[in-house]
Structures are given as C-alpha cells and as structure tokens.
PASE-412951 format. One record per residue (C-alpha): residue in one letter; z, x, y. Coordinates in steps of 0.001 Angstrom, whole numbers, padded with zeros to 6 digits, always signed. Layout:
N
AZXY;...
This chain:
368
X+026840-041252+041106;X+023670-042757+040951;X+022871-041865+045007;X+023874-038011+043877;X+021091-038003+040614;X+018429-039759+042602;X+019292-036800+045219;X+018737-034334+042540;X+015166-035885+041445;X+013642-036150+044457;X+015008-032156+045133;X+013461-031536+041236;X+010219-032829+042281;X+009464-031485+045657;X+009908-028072+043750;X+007246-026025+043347;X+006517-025434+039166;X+007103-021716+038002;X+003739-020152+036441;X+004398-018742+032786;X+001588-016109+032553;X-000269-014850+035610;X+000872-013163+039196;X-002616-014521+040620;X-001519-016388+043662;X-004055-018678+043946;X-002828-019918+040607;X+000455-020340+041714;X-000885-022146+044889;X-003288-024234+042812;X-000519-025282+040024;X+002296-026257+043093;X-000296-028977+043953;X-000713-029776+040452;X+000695-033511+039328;X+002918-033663+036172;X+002281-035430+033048;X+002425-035794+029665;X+000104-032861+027662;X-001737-035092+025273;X-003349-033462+022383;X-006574-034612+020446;X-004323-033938+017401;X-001139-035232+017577;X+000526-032678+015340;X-000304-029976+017954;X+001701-031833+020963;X+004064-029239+021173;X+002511-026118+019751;X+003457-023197+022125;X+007187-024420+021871;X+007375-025725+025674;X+008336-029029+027185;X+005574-031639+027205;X+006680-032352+030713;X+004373-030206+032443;X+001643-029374+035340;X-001645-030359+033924;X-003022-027310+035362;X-000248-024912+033913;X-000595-025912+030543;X-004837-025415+030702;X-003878-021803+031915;X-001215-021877+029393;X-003559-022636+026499;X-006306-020144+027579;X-003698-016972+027709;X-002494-018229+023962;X-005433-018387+022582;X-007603-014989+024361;X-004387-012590+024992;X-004433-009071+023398;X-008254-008829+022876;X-009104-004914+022643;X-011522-003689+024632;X-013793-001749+022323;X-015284-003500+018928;X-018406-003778+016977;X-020418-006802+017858;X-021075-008535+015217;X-016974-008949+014593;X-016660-009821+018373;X-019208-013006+018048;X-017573-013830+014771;X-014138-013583+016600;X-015451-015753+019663;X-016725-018640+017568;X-013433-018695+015365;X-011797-018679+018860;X-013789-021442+019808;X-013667-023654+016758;X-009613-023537+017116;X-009218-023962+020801;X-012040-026111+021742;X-013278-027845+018579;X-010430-028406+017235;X-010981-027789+014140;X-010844-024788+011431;X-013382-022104+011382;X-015678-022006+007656;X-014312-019717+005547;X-017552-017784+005701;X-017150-016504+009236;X-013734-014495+008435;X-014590-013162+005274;X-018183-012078+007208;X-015580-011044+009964;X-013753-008533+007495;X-016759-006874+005908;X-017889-006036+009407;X-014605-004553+010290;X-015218-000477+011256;X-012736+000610+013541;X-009445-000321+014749;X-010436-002301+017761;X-012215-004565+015047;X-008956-004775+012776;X-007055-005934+015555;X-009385-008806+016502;X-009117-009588+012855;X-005451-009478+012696;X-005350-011076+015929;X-007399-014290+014635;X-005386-014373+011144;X-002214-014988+013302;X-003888-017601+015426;X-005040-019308+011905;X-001823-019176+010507;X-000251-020806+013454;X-003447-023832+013397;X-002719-024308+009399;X+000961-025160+010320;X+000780-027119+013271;X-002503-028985+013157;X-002969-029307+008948;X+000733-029197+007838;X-000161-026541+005607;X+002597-024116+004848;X+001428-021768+002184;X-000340-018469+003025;X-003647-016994+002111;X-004481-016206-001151;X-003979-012615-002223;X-007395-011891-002674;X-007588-012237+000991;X-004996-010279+001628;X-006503-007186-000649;X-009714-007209+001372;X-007591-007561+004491;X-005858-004227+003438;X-009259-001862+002087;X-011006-003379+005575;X-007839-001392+007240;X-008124+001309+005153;X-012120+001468+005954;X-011181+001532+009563;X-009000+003920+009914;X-005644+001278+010857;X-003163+002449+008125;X-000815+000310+009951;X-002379-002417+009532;X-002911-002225+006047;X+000531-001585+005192;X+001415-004706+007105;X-000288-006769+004383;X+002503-005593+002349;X+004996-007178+004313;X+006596-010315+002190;X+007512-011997+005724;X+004421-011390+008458;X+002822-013393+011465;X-000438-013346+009740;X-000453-015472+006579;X-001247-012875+004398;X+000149-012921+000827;X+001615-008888-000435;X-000017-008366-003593;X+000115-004825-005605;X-003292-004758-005415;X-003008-004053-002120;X-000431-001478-002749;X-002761+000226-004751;X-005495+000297-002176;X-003012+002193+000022;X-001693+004082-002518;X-005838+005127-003987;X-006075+006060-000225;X-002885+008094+000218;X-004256+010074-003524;X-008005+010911-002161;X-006613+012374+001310;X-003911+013745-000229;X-001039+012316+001435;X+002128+012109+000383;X+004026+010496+003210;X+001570+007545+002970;X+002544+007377-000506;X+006447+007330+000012;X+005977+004377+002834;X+004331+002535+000624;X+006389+002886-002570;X+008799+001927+000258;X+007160-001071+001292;X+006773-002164-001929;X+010211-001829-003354;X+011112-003227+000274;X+008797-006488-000405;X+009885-006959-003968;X+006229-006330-005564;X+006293-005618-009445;X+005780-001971-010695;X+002599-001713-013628;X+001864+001149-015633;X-001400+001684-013302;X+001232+002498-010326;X+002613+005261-012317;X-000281+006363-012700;X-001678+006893-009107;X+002260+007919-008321;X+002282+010579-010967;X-001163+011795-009978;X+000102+012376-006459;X+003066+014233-006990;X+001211+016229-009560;X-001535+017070-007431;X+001221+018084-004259;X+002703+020216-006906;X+006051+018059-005871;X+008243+017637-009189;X+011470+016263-007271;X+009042+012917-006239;X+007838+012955-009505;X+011212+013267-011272;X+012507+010370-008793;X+009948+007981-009078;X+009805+008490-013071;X+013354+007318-013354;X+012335+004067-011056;X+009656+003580-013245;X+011591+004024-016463;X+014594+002062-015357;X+012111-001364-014257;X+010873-000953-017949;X+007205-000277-017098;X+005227+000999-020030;X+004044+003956-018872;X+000512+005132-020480;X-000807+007894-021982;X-002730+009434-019210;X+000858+009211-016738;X+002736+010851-020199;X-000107+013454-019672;X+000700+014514-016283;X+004230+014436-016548;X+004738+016047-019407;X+001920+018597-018426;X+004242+019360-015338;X+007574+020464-016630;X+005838+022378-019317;X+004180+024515-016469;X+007656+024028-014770;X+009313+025842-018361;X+011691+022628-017870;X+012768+022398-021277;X+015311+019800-020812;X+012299+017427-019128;X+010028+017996-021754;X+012671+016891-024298;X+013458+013583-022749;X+009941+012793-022006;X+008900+013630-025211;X+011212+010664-026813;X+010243+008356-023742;X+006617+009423-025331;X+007381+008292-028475;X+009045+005020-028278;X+005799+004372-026622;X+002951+005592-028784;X+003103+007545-032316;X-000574+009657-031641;X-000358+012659-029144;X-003403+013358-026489;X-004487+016460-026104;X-002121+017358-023049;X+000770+015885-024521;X+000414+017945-028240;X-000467+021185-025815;X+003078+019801-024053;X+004639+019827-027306;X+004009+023288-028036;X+004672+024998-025346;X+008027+023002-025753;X+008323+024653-028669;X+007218+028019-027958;X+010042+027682-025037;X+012160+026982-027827;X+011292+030298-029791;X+009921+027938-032471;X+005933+029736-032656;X+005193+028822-036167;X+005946+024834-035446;X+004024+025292-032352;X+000475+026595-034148;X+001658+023532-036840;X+001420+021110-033750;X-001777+022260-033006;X-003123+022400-035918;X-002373+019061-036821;X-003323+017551-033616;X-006630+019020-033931;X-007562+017962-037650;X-007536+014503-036223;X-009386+014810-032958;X-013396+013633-033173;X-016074+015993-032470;X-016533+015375-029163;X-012729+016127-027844;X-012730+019701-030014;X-014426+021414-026670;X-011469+020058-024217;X-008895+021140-027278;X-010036+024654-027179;X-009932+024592-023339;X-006515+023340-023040;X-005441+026103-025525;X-007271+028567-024021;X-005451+027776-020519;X-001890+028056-022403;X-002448+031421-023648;X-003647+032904-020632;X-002609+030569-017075;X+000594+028925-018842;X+002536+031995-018830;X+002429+033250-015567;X+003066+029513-014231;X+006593+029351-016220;X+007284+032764-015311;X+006050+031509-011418;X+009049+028804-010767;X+011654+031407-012246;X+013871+032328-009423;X+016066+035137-010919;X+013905+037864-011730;X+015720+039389-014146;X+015068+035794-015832;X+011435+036272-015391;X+011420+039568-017225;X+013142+038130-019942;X+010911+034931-020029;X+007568+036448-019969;X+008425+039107-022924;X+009203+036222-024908;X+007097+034089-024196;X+003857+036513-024583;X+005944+037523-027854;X+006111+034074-029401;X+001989+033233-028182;X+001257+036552-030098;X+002585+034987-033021;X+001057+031685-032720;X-002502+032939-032063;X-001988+035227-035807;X-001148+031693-036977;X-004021+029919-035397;X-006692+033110-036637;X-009005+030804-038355;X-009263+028083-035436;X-009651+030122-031995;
C-alpha cells in the first residue's frame, strides 16, 4: 500500500497544474514550471478568500488574485469615478487595507452613466467581500448608503441597478430601505411609468419593506395620473389591509377618482375609511361628497355640503373652492357620463345628473 500512494504522488506532482482563468499559453507554460506552496496572506483572515485550496502554484494564485480583483471593468466611464475606482482597487488588493469612506461616497456623486454604476456596484461587492473576510464584519451598509446608491442609479439611467438596492439578500452590502423605494417610485411618477411602479411595489412587498402613508401617496398619484382605477382599487385594499393611515391628500385623489368614475359604491366606502381617519373635509373630498350625493339624487344635501364646507374655509382657499365647483358643474358631468358603457345608461345619467346640478346651483344662488 504504501509503494502504490508514493506511486500516486510522484504521478500528482509531475502533473502539470490546470490554469483557472486565462487560455494565454504562455501562462499555462509559465504556471507548469511554477513550484507549489503554501499562499500566505499579510492578513491571516484572508488565507482562503476566493474559496480554493491553499495548496497552490505561486504563480496561479498571483494571476488568480489579479482576475478577482479587475474582472468585469466596463469599458466606457467618467474619469473621475475610474481614478476613484482604481485607488479603492488598490487600497484592497495591494494595501491591504480599506479605502476612506470619502472616496466612495465622492465615487457615487460622480456617478453619470451606467458604465460608472457598474464600477460602483462592482467595488461595493468587492468591499463587502473585504469587510467579511479581512475585518470579520458581518453587517451591511447603512441605509443611507444604500438611498444614495439607488438616486445615483436613477441619475444614470441603470434602473436595474437601483432596484437591486431593494433586494433584502444582495452581493453588495447594501441595506433595502423605503427610502429607496420611494426614489424609484418619485422616478417611475415624473416619467410616468407605471410598470416601474408595479416592480417596485413588487420588490418591496417581495423584500418585506413597511408601507407609510407617503407610499400611498406617490402610488395613488400614479394610478391617478395613468387614469388606471383597477391599480388604484388594488393597491388601496393593500394599503388599507397593512393599516397604513392614509392622509388627506391620498383621500383626495381617491375619492376624486370614483366620483369622476360615478362609482357610487367606492365613494361610499371611502368616504367611512375618510372618516375614521379625520372629522374636517378638504376641498376635493367635500366636492367628493357631493357629487356622491348628487349621484344619489340627494341635490339639496349636496349645496348643504358645500355650503358648510365653505363657511369654514380661510380666505385664501375660497379661490380653489370656487374652481373645484366650477369644474363639477361643467367637466364632472360629461366624465361620469364618459365611463358609462350602456348608452341607454348614459342618457339616463346625464338627464339626471344635469337635472339634480340645476337644482343645486338655485340652492347655491347667493355663493356662485
């Protein structure tokens, strides 16, 4: 037995070493002549980083170190994020040692294309892996990090790199915050896009991140500007049902939309979600309230609603009360009448309707 394993040694070691990372070869050539050894690390705690045997070609594991720490570099980047990126590079594979935090958070202001958010995604992953291995330190970044991480994205054009900030379990040491969420979601409201805004409702249900009342309201303005009531109608009830407090302003918008809808059953139920909430009516949600009620052939409580409503508003609001009320007398109509499919239901609908306004505006002489 022992003549047969001292057989298999000596076959082991006459065997050239297999190269890991390169077809070059005069690498291959150069690492077959290589002797083995023990890698030694200037930090201990690094010994076995990559996840390979120590029990290696000393010329294989300098070639394997350069390809970890220099793979995937793009090709086209702004300058000032490149040098930052090359002296982080150098501080962790040469010195060492980890880079100031000045240099990343210089390295994410100057972030202005993709190219640049991939050097600074590449180096987050590289500083995650250092913080393990070398310091022992297993939290992640602080979510402040992460937030400027995610509008630097945004800034840049990489979407999908900002959403991967949301991810609860990523490479990169980056902590999900809402915040975050809310930068993508601010960004999804100003261009208008609503598929941005479902992946990251997604993402956030996805990564367990709590709903606030100021989610509903960049939701609600979204859906309200796409003219989409079934989003808004499905993320209302995810709002309601994780007991967010929804404010006045996302009331205003909802509301606002079923009464151009003529949804009288929505307007009901909102109406009491309304209330358990807050006992004083906006302007949009009292308008809300009447057209509710005109819907309801109830005219004289609607001028009553308005009335009241507008006894109690300051000075300064009475010009935006007499604009809302001039838009339900003459836009509101033909919007109700607008998402009526049968048309003998829109014949019906607008007679009434324009009857029951008549009435209100007799009622309302001495105000308009």
């Amino acid at each position: 037995m022992q003549a047969l394993l001292r057989a298999r040694l000596l076959v082991s070691s006459l065997r050239p070493p297999r190269v890991l990372f390169s077809s070059d070869h005069g690498a291959q050539a150069s690492l077959s002549r290589a002797p083995y050894t023990v890698f030694q690390s200037p930090n201990r705690n690094n010994d076995n980083l990559l996840g390979f045997q120590k029990m290696m070609p000393v010329g294989s594991i300098m070639f394997v170190q350069k390809e970890f720490y220099c793979s995937g570099i793009p090709d086209s980047h702004t300058e000032a994020v490149k040098e930052l990126y090359d002296k982080m590079l150098e501080s962790l594979s040469q010195q060492r040692s980890m880079p100031p935090n000045a240099w990343l958070w210089s390295l994410i202001d100057n972030c202005t294309n993709v190219d640049d958010i991939k050097l600074l995604f590449n180096i987050l992953k590289r500083l995650k892996i250092f913080r393990l291995s070398n310091l022992r330190i297993h939290g992640k970044f602080d979510c402040n990090l992460c937030g400027e991480v995610t509008k630097a994205s945004i800034r840049a054009g990489a979407i999908d790199f900002g959403k991967k900030a949301l991810w609860k379990h990523n490479v990169y040491g980056l902590s999900p915050s809402l915040v975050s969420a809310h930068h993508l979601l601010m960004y999804a409201k100003q261009q208008k896009d609503v598929s941005l805004m479902v992946d990251t409702m997604k993402l956030i249900e996805k990564n367990n991140l709590p709903l606030q009342p100021s989610t509903a309201d960049i939701i609600f303005s979204i859906c309200y500007n796409a003219d989409d009531w079934e989003l808004m109608n499905k993320y209302s009830k995810i709002f309601v049902k994780a007991g967010v407090k929804l404010r006045r302003t996302s009331f205003d918008l909802w509301m606002d939309f079923a009464a151009k809808r003529g949804d009288v059953d929505s307007l009901m139920k909102i109406e009491i979600l309304r209330s358990e909430t807050t006992t004083r009516h906006s302007i949009l949600t009292a308008i809300s309230c009447a057209k509710l009620l005109l819907l309801q052939n109830k005219p004289e409580d609607a001028a009553a609603m308005i009335r009241s409503v507008n006894q109690i508003l300051p000075k300064s609001m009475s010009s935006k009360m007499i604009a809302e009320f001039q838009k339900l007398v003459e836009k509101w109509p033909l919007e109700v009448i607008k998402h009526q499919k049968d048309e003998d239901i829109k014949e019906s609908a607008a007679a009434a309707l324009q009857k029951n306004i008549n009435v209100m505006l007799v009622l309302l002489a001495d105000m308009v």
